[in-house]
N, C-alpha and C positions, 0 to 999 in steps of 0.2 A: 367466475372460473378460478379453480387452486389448482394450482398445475402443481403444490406441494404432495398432490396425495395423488398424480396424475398416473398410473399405471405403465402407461408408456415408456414417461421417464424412468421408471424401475427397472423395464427390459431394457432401455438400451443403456444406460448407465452398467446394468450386470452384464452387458456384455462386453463391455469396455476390459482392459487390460488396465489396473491403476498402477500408478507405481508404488511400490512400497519402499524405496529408497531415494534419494538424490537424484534426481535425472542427470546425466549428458550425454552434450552436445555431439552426436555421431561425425567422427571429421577423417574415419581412415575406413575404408572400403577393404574390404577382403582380400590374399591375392588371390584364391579361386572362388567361381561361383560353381557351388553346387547346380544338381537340377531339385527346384523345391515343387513340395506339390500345393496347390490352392490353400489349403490350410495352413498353410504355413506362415505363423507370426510375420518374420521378415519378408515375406512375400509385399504386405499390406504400408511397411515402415519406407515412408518416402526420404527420399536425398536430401540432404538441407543444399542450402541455395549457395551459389559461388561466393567467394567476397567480393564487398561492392567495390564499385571503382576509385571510390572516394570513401577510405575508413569513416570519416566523419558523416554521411549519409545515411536517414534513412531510408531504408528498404522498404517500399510501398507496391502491394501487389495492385497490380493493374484492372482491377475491379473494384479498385476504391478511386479512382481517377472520376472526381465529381462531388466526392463524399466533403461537404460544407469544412470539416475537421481541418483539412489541408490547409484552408487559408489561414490558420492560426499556427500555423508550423511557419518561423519566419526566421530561426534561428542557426538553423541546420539545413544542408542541403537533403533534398529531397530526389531519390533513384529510384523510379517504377521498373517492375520485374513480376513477370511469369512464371520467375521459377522459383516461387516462394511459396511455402502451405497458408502461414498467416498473412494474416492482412501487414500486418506492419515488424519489421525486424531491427528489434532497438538497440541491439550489442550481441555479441560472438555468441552468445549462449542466452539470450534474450529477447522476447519474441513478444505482439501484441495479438489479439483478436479483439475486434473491434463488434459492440451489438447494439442495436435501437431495442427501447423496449417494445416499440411500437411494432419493429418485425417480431421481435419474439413471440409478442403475443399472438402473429398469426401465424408464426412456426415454429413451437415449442421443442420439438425436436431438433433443429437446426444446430444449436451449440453441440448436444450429445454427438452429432453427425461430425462438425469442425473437429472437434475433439480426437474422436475415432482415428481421422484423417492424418491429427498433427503428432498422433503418436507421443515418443519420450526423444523427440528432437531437441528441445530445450530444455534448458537448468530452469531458467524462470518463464511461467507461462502469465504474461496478466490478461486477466479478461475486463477488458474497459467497456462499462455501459453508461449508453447516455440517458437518461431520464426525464424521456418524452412524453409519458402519460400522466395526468390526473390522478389516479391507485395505483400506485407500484408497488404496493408493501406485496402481495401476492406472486409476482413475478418477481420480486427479490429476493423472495425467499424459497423460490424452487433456483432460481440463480446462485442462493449462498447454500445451497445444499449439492449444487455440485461442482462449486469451487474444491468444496472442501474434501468431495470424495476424488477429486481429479485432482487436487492439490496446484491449486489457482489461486494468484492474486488478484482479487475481482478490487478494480477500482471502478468508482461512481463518478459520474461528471454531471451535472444540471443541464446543460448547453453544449453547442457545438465548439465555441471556441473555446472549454476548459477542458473539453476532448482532447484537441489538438496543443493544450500547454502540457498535457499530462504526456500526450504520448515524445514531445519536445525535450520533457524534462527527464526521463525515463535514458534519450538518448547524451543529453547531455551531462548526467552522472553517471554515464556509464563507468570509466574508470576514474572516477572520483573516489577517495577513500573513505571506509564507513565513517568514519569516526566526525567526518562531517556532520551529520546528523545525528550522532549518541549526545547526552547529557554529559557535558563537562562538571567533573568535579572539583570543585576550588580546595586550594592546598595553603591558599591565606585564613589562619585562624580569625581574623574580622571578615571575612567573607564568608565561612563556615557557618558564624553566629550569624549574620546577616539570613542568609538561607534558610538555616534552621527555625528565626523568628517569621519569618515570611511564609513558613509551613501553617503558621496561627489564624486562621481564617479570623477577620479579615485584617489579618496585617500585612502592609504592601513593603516592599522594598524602602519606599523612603521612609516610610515608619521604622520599619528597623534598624535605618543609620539614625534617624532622630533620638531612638531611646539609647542606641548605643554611646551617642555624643554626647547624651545629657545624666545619664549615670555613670559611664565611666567602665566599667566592666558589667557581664552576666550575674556576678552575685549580686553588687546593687540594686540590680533590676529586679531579681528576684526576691528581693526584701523588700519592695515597693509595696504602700498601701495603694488600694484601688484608686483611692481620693488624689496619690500624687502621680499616679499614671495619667487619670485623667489633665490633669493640666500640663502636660506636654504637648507642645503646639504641634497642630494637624492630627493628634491623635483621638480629644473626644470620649465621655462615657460612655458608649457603647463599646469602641473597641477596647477601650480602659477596660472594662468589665470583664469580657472575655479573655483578655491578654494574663488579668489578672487570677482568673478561676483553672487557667492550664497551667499558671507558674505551680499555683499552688495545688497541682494534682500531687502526689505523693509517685516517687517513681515506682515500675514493677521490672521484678526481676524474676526471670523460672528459674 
């Protein structure tokens, strides 16, 4: 079965509303309501859910009550709710849908459906699937085709319990600052050169304090013959060899 070239998924995906900008989080209600008729967009856009009783909670709709994932949620309290679209709600503007591949494969339409339902309620949608078949390359890839037309972060898990660290971990950084997880730049010139050698496949990190400790500066090093690279302890002719064919690339400039 390719559910990538599946027809179905074409209609109901086209009838979807994507968004073409940043979602948010609907948090203030009209003061009048019109009379709308059936067709009507906002007719279809459900309420997001109250706040939970305990900010640090998360929100589990009550049709996951069973679901193996849970027992690996050990960190966070845990609040079942009805009056939630998603299955799981991980922060103020952060939401989970949770998929087996094993049901997808016998309800291909199912996500297009959740989807439809959860509307542009939240800023971040992630779609967490567990990968419980034998061949999923086929069902991953009608899944990563409409991630990306619904603009979802589709996370993969292998098992039930990195399910439930993912959806853990999602609530636990929720107000954590980015910068936790960006690449720190070092602003010590020996740490710079450090880095910079450690780009040299395969030169590691302690290779690169050794040649720094044993020439003394970068120019040194790069006046090295191959023959005295090599006998720098831990380093070895092969990476000798290497180390020594990128000193000596000539630089390029546009």
């Amino acid at each position: 079965m390719d559910e990538f070239d599946d027809d179905s998924f074409n209609d109901v995906l086209g009838s979807m509303e994507m968004p073409s900008a940043a979602k948010q989080a609907k948090v203030e209600a009209p003061q009048t309501v019109p009379v709308e008729t059936p067709s009507s967009s906002a007719a279809s856009c459900p309420t997001p859910a109250k706040a939970p009783s305990n900010p640090h909670s998360v929100l589990v709709h009550s049709k996951q009550r069973g679901n193996p994932i849970l027992k690996s949620i050990l960190n966070v309290p845990l609040e079942f709710r009805d009056d939630i679209v998603p299955d799981y709600v991980v922060g103020r503007t952060s939401c989970v849908l949770y998929l087996s591949l094993k049901y997808y494969n016998l309800n291909p339409d199912y996500i297009c459906q959740r989807l439809k339902t959860l509307g542009k309620m939240y800023e971040l949608r992630v779609l967490l699937v567990q990968v419980d078949t034998p061949e999923p390359h086929n069902a991953l890839k009608s899944l990563t085709r409409i991630s990306l037309l619904a603009d979802l972060t589709m996370m993969l898990a292998w098992n039930a319990e990195e399910a439930g660290k993912i959806i853990e971990t999602y609530k636990q950084f929720e107000k954590r600052p980015p910068d936790l997880i960006m690449e720190r730049v070092e602003s010590n010139p020996h740490q710079k050169l450090v880095a910079a050698l450690t780009n040299i496949k395969p030169v590691n990190k302690t290779d690169a304090v050794t040649l720094l400790q044993t020439f003394g500066n970068l120019g040194n090093l790069i006046t090295a013959s191959e023959e005295r690279l090599s006998q720098v302890m831990g380093l070895g002719p092969r990476k000798a060899k290497k180390l020594y064919k990128t000193l000596q690339e000539p630089f390029l400039s546009k």
